[in-house]
C-alpha positions as CSV (number, residue, x, y, z in Angstrom):
1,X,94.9,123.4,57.9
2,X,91.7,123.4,60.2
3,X,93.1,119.4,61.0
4,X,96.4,121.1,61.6
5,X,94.9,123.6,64.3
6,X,93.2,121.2,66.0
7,X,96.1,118.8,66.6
8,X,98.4,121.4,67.9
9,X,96.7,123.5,70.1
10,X,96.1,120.9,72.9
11,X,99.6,120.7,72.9
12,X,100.3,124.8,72.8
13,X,98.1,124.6,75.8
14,X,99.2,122.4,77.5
15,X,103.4,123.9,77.3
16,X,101.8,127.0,78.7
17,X,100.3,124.9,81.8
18,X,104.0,123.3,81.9
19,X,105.6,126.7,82.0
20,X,103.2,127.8,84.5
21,X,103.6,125.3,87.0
22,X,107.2,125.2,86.5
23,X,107.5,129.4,87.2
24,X,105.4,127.7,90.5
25,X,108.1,125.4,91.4
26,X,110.6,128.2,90.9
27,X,109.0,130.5,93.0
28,X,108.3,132.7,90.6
29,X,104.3,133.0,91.3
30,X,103.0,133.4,94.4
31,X,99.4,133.5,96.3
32,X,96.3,131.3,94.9
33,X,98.0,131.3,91.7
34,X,100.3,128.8,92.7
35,X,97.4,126.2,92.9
36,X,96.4,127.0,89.3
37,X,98.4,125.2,87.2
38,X,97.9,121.9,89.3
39,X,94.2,122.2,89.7
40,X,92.2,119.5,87.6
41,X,93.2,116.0,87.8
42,X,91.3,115.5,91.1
43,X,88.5,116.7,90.0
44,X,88.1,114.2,87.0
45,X,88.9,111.2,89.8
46,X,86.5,113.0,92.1
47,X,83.4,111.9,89.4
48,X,83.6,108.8,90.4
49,X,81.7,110.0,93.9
50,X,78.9,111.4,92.3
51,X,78.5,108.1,90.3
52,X,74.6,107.1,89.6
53,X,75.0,104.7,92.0
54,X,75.4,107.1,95.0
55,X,71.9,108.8,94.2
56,X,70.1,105.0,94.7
57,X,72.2,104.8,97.8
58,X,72.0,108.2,99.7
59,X,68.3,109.1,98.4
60,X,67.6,105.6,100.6
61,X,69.5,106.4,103.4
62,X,67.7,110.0,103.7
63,X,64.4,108.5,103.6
64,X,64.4,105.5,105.5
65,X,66.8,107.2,108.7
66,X,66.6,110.7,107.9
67,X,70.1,112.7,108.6
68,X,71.0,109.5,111.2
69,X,73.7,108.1,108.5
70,X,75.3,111.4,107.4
71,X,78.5,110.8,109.4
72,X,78.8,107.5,107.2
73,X,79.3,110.1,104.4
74,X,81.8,112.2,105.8
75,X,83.9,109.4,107.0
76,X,83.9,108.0,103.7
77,X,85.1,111.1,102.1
78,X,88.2,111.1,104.7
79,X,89.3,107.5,103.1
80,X,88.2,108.7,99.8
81,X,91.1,111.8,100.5
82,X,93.9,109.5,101.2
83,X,92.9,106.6,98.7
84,X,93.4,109.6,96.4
85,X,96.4,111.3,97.0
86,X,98.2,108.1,97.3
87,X,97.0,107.3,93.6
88,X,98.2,111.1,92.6
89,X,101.6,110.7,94.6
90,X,102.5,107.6,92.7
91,X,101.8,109.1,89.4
92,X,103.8,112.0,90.7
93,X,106.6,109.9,91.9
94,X,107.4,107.3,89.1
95,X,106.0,108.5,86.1
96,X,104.1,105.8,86.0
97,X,100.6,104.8,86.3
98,X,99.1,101.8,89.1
99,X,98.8,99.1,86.0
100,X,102.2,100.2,84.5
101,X,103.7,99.8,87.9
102,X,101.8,96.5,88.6
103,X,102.5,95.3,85.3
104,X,106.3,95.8,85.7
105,X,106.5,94.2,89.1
106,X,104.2,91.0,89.1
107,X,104.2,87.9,86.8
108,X,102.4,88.3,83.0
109,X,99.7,86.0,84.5
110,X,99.0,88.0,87.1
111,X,98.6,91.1,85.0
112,X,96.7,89.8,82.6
113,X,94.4,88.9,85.2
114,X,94.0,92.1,86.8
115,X,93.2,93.4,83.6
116,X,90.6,91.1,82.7
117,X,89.0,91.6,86.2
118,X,89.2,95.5,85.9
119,X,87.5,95.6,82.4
120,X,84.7,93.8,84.2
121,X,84.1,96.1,87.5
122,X,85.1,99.5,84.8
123,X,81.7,97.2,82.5
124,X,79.6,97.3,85.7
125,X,80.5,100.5,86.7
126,X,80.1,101.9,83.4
127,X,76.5,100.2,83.6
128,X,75.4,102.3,86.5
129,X,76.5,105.4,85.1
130,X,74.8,104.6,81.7
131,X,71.7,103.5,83.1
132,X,71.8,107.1,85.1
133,X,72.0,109.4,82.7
134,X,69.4,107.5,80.2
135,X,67.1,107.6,83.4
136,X,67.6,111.3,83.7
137,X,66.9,112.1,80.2
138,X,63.8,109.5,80.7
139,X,62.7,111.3,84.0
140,X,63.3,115.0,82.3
141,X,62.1,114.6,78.8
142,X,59.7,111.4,79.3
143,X,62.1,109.8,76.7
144,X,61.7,105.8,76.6
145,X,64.5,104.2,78.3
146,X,66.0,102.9,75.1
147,X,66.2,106.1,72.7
148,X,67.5,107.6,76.1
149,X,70.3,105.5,76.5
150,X,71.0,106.2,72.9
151,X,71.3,110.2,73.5
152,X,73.3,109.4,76.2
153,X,76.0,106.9,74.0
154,X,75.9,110.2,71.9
155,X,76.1,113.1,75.0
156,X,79.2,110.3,75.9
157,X,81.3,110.5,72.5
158,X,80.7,114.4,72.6
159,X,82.8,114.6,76.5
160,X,85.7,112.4,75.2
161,X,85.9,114.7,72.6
162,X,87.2,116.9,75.0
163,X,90.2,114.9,75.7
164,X,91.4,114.5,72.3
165,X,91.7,118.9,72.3
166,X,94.3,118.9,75.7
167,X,93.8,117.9,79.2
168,X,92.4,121.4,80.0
169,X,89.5,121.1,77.8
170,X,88.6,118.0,79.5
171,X,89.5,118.8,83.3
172,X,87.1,122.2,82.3
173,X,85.1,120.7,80.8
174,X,84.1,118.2,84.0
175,X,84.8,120.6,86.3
176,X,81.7,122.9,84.5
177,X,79.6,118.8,84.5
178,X,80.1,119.5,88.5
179,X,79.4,122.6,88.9
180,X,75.9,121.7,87.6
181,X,75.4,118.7,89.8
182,X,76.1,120.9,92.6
183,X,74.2,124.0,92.0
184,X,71.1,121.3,91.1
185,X,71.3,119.8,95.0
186,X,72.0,123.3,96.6
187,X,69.4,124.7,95.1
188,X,67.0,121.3,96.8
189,X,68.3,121.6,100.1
190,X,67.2,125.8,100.2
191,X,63.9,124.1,99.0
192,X,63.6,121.3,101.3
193,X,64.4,123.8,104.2
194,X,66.4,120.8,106.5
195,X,66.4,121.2,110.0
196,X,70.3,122.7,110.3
197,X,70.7,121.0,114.0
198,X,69.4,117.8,113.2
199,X,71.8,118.0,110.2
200,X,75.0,119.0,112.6
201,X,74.3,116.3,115.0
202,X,74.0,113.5,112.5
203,X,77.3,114.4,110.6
204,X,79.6,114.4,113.7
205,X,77.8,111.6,115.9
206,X,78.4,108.1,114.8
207,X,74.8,106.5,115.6
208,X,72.9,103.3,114.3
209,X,69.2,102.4,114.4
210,X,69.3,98.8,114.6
211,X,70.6,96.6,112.0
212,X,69.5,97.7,108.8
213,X,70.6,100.4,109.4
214,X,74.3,99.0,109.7
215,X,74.1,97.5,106.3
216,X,73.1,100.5,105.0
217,X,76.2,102.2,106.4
218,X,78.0,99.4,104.9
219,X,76.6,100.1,102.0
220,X,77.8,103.5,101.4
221,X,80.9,103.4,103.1
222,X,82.0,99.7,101.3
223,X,80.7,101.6,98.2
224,X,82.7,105.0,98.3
225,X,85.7,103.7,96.3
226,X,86.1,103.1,93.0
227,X,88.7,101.2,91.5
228,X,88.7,103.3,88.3
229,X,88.9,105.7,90.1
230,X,92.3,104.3,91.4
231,X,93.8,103.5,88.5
232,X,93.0,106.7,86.4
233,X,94.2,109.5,89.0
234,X,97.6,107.7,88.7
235,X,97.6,108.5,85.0
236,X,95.9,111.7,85.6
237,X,99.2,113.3,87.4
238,X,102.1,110.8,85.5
239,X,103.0,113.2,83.0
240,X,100.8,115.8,83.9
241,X,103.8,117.7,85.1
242,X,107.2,116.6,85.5
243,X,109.4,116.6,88.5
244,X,113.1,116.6,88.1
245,X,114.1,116.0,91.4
246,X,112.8,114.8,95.1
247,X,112.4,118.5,96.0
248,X,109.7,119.3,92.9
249,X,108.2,116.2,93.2
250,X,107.1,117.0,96.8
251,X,106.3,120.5,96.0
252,X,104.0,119.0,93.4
253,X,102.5,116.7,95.6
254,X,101.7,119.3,97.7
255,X,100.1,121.5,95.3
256,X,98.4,118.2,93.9
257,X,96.6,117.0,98.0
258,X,94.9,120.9,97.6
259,X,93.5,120.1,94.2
260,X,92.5,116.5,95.8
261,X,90.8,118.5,99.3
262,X,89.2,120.8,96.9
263,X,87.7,117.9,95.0
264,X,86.4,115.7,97.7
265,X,84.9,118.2,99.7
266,X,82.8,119.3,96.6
267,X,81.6,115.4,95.8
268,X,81.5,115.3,99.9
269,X,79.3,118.0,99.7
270,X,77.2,116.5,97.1
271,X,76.9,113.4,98.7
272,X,75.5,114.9,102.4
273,X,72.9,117.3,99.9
274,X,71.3,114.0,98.6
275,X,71.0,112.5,102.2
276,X,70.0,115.6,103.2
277,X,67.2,116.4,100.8
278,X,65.8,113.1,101.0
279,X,65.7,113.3,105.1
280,X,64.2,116.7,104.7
281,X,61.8,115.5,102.5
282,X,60.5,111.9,102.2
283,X,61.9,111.2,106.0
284,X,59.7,114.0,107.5
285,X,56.9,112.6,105.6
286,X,57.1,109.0,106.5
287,X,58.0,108.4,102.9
288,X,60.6,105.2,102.1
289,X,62.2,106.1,98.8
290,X,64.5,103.1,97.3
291,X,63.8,103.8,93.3
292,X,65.1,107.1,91.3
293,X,62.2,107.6,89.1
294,X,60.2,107.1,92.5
295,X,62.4,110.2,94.1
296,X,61.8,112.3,90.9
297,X,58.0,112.1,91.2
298,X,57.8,112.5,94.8
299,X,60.6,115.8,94.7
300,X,57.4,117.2,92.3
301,X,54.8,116.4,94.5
302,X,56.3,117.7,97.7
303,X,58.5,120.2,97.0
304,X,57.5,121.4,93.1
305,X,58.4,120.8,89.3
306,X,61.4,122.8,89.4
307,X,63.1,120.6,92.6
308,X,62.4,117.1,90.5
309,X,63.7,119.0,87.4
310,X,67.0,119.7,89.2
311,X,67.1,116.6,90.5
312,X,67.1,114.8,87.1
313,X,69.6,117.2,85.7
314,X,71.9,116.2,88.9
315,X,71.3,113.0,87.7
316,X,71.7,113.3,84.0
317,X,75.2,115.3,83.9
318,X,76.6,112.8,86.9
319,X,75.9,109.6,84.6
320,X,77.0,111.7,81.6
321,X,80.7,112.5,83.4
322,X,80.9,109.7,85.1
323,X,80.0,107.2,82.4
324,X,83.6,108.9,80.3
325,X,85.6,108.8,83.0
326,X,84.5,104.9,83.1
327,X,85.9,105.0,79.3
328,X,89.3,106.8,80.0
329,X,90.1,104.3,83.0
330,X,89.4,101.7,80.7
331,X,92.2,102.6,78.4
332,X,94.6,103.3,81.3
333,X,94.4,99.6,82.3
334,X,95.0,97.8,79.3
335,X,97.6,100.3,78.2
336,X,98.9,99.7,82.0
337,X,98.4,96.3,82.5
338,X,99.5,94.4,78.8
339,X,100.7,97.2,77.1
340,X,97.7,97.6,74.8
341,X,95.2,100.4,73.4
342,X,92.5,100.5,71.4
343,X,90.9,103.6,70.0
344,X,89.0,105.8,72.5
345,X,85.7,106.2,70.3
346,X,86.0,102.3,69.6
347,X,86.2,101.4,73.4
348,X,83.3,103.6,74.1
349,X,81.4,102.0,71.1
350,X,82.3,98.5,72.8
351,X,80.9,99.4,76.3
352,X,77.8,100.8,75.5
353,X,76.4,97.4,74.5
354,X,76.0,96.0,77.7
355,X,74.4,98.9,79.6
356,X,72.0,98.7,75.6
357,X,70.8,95.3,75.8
358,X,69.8,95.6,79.7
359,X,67.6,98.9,78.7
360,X,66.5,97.0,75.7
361,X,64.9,93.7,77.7
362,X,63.3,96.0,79.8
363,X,65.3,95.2,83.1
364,X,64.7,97.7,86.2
365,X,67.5,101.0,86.2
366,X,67.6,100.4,90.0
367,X,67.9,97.2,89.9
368,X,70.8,97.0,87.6
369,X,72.4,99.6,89.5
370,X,72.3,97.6,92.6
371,X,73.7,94.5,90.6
372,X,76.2,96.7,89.1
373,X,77.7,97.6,92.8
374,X,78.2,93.9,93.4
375,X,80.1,93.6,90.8
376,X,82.4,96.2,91.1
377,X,82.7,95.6,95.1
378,X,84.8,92.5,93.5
379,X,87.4,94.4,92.5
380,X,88.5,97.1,95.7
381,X,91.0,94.8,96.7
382,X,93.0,94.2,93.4
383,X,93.2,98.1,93.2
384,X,93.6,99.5,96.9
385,X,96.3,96.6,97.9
386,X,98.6,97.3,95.4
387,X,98.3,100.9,95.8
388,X,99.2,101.0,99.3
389,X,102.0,98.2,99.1
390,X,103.8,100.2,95.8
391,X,103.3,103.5,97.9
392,X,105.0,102.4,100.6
393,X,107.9,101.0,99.2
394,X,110.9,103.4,99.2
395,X,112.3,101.8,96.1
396,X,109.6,102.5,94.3
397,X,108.2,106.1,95.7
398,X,111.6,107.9,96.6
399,X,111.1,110.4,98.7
400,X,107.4,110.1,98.3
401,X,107.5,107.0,100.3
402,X,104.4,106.5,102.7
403,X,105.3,107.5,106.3
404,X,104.6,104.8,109.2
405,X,101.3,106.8,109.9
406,X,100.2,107.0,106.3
407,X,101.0,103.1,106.0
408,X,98.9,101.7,108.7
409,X,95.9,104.5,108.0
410,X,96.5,103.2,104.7
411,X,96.5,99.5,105.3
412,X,93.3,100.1,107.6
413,X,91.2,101.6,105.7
414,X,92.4,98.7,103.2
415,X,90.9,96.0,105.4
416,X,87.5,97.9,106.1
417,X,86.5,98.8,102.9
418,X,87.4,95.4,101.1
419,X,86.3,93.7,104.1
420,X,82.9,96.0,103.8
421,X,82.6,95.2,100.1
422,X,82.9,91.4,100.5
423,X,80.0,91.7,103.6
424,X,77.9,93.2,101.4
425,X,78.2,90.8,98.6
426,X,77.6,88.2,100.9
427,X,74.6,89.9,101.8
428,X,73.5,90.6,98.2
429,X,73.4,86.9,97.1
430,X,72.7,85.2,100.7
């Protein structure tokens, strides 16, 4: 009986979300309640922007150029809005998810091989996040690295949980995983006291300070999207809700670009505290901060326990989300790609090995994080190409069909972020 329960109430949940957003579409409800029912999927997408990988990133960009390179961050987060809602509009408009619709419109060979290269980047990305959380357990509890990473393969199995109980459980339960990460760095930056001019000036002023500088741009902007990212907000609004014609489909695309705004400005947000914190901080003290555990003892000594604490936490619950998100992208391409799946708990089993035996030989978090980026900027293009080609074709979308202006924005931020991510692999192994 207890079995019984727990199998059917995802699904009595999830009708009443259906009914919900269909009494929306009717105009039955009104107000902020309209955005209810359609508020989640952007949000689980939206992890992938607080990935471990980011803190490395931003925490160097704070401390070796202070609030210089915070307009990198909020240019980002503009492509990161439209890479995203074109992912959610062509769930919304085919039913379909960007491997299904890739693997119904190119050759087996070529979809086989997209899904072998985007097991490999989800492997490296699931590496960074891994390593991140069993670094924040480290850095919190002074766990060794290994029996940390083991925690966290167990903290991992406990979110996917989640999924199997509805899609709500899941979306609140990540939403509540964010909320954490962002009361951790507001509470830093009213600690670090940032100098609120300084902080205006750098986010609206495009500005460089010589060339490293410019490959540090590169790096976060070249590292802002994530092709899991991609692939799972696609199957995050396919079925999600239904529909039936052009007109409810653009009414729920609508409702859907609100829940994406309301995502990327909270993982925007995020982003500009950690640049922000470390400027105020390590910056202002002449301080060049490139390793995590580094920024967790040096948030102690300047600015107190509680900061560093906060600062590990931030880092614990992003790797923790962000790590099975990694898992649930996974299982959207190879359902997508060659019509496969493989148990969820299994797949989670399978990529925890890597991220393991790296901890286990002693290899350094940072490091691998770094190596993991490289890795995954080798698979942008096979992601963010076919998403703006299917989205712009009319056969495909229906009404939902990119406009001329969405195209070309679409196809430029194409070439500057692959072209960003194949710069800075060149400049990784040069």
């Amino acid at each position: 009986m207890l079995e019984q329960t727990l199998v059917e109430q995802p699904h009595i949940k999830q009708h009443k979300n259906s009914i919900s957003a269909q009494a929306v579409l009717n105009g039955e409800i009104k107000g902020i309640k309209r955005l209810l029912p359609f508020l989640g999927p952007a949000f689980i997408a939206a992890v992938a922007y607080l990935d471990p990988g980011n803190f490395a990133t931003n925490i160097t960009a704070g401390s070796k150029y202070g609030y210089l390179l915070l307009w990198v961050i909020v240019a980002s987060n503009l492509m990161a809005v439209l890479i995203q809602a074109l992912s959610a509009k062509l769930g919304i408009a085919t039913g379909k998810n960007l491997p299904e619709i890739a693997h119904d419109r190119f050759p087996k060979s070529v979809s086989i091989f997209l899904w072998i290269q985007s097991e490999l980047v989800i492997i490296a990305t699931d590496l960074a996040e891994f390593i991140g959380a069993a670094l924040g357990l480290y850095l919190l509890f002074d766990i060794p690295m290994l029996p940390a990473a083991l925690i966290t393969a167990v903290g991992s199995f406990a979110i996917l949980e989640l999924q199997r109980r509805g899609y709500r459980s899941l979306e609140a339960g990540i939403a509540a995983m964010i909320l954490i990460v962002v009361l951790a760095f507001a509470f830093q930056v009213i600690v670090a006291k940032p100098d609120m001019g300084a902080v205006a000036v750098g986010m609206f002023t495009p500005k460089f300070e010589g060339v490293d500088s410019i490959l540090l741009a590169a790096g976060i902007l070249g590292a802002t999207v994530m092709p899991h990212a991609i692939y799972l907000h696609s199957s995050l609004t396919q079925n999600r809700i239904v529909g039936v014609n052009e007109s409810e489909k653009k009414q729920i695309f609508k409702l859907e670009f609100i829940d994406i705004i309301i995502a990327m400005i909270i993982a925007g947000a995020v982003n500009l505290a950690m640049v922000i914190v470390s400027a105020a901080l390590f910056f202002k003290n002449g301080l060049v901060v490139e390793d995590l555990d580094v920024a967790f003892q040096q948030f102690g000594h300047l600015a107190g326990p509680v900061t560093a604490i906060s600062f590990g936490l931030g880092l614990l619950i992003a790797g923790l989300s962000s790590s099975s998100v990694g898992t649930m992208a996974g299982d959207v391409v190879m359902q997508g790609f060659i019509n496969k799946r493989i148990n969820l708990y299994l797949r989670r089993a399978i990529t925890i090995i890597p991220p393991l035996a790296i901890i286990g030989f002693g290899v350094n978090p940072t490091k691998a994080l770094v190596i993991s980026q490289v890795i995954l900027s080798f698979g942008i293009a096979f992601a963010l190409i076919p998403l703006v080609v299917f989205t712009s074709n009319r056969q495909i979308m229906g009404g939902l069909v990119n406009r001329k202006m969405t195209a070309t924005l679409g196809w430029i931020i194409s070439g500057l972020v692959v072209s960003l991510n194949l710069f800075l692999v060149y400049q990784m192994l040069v």
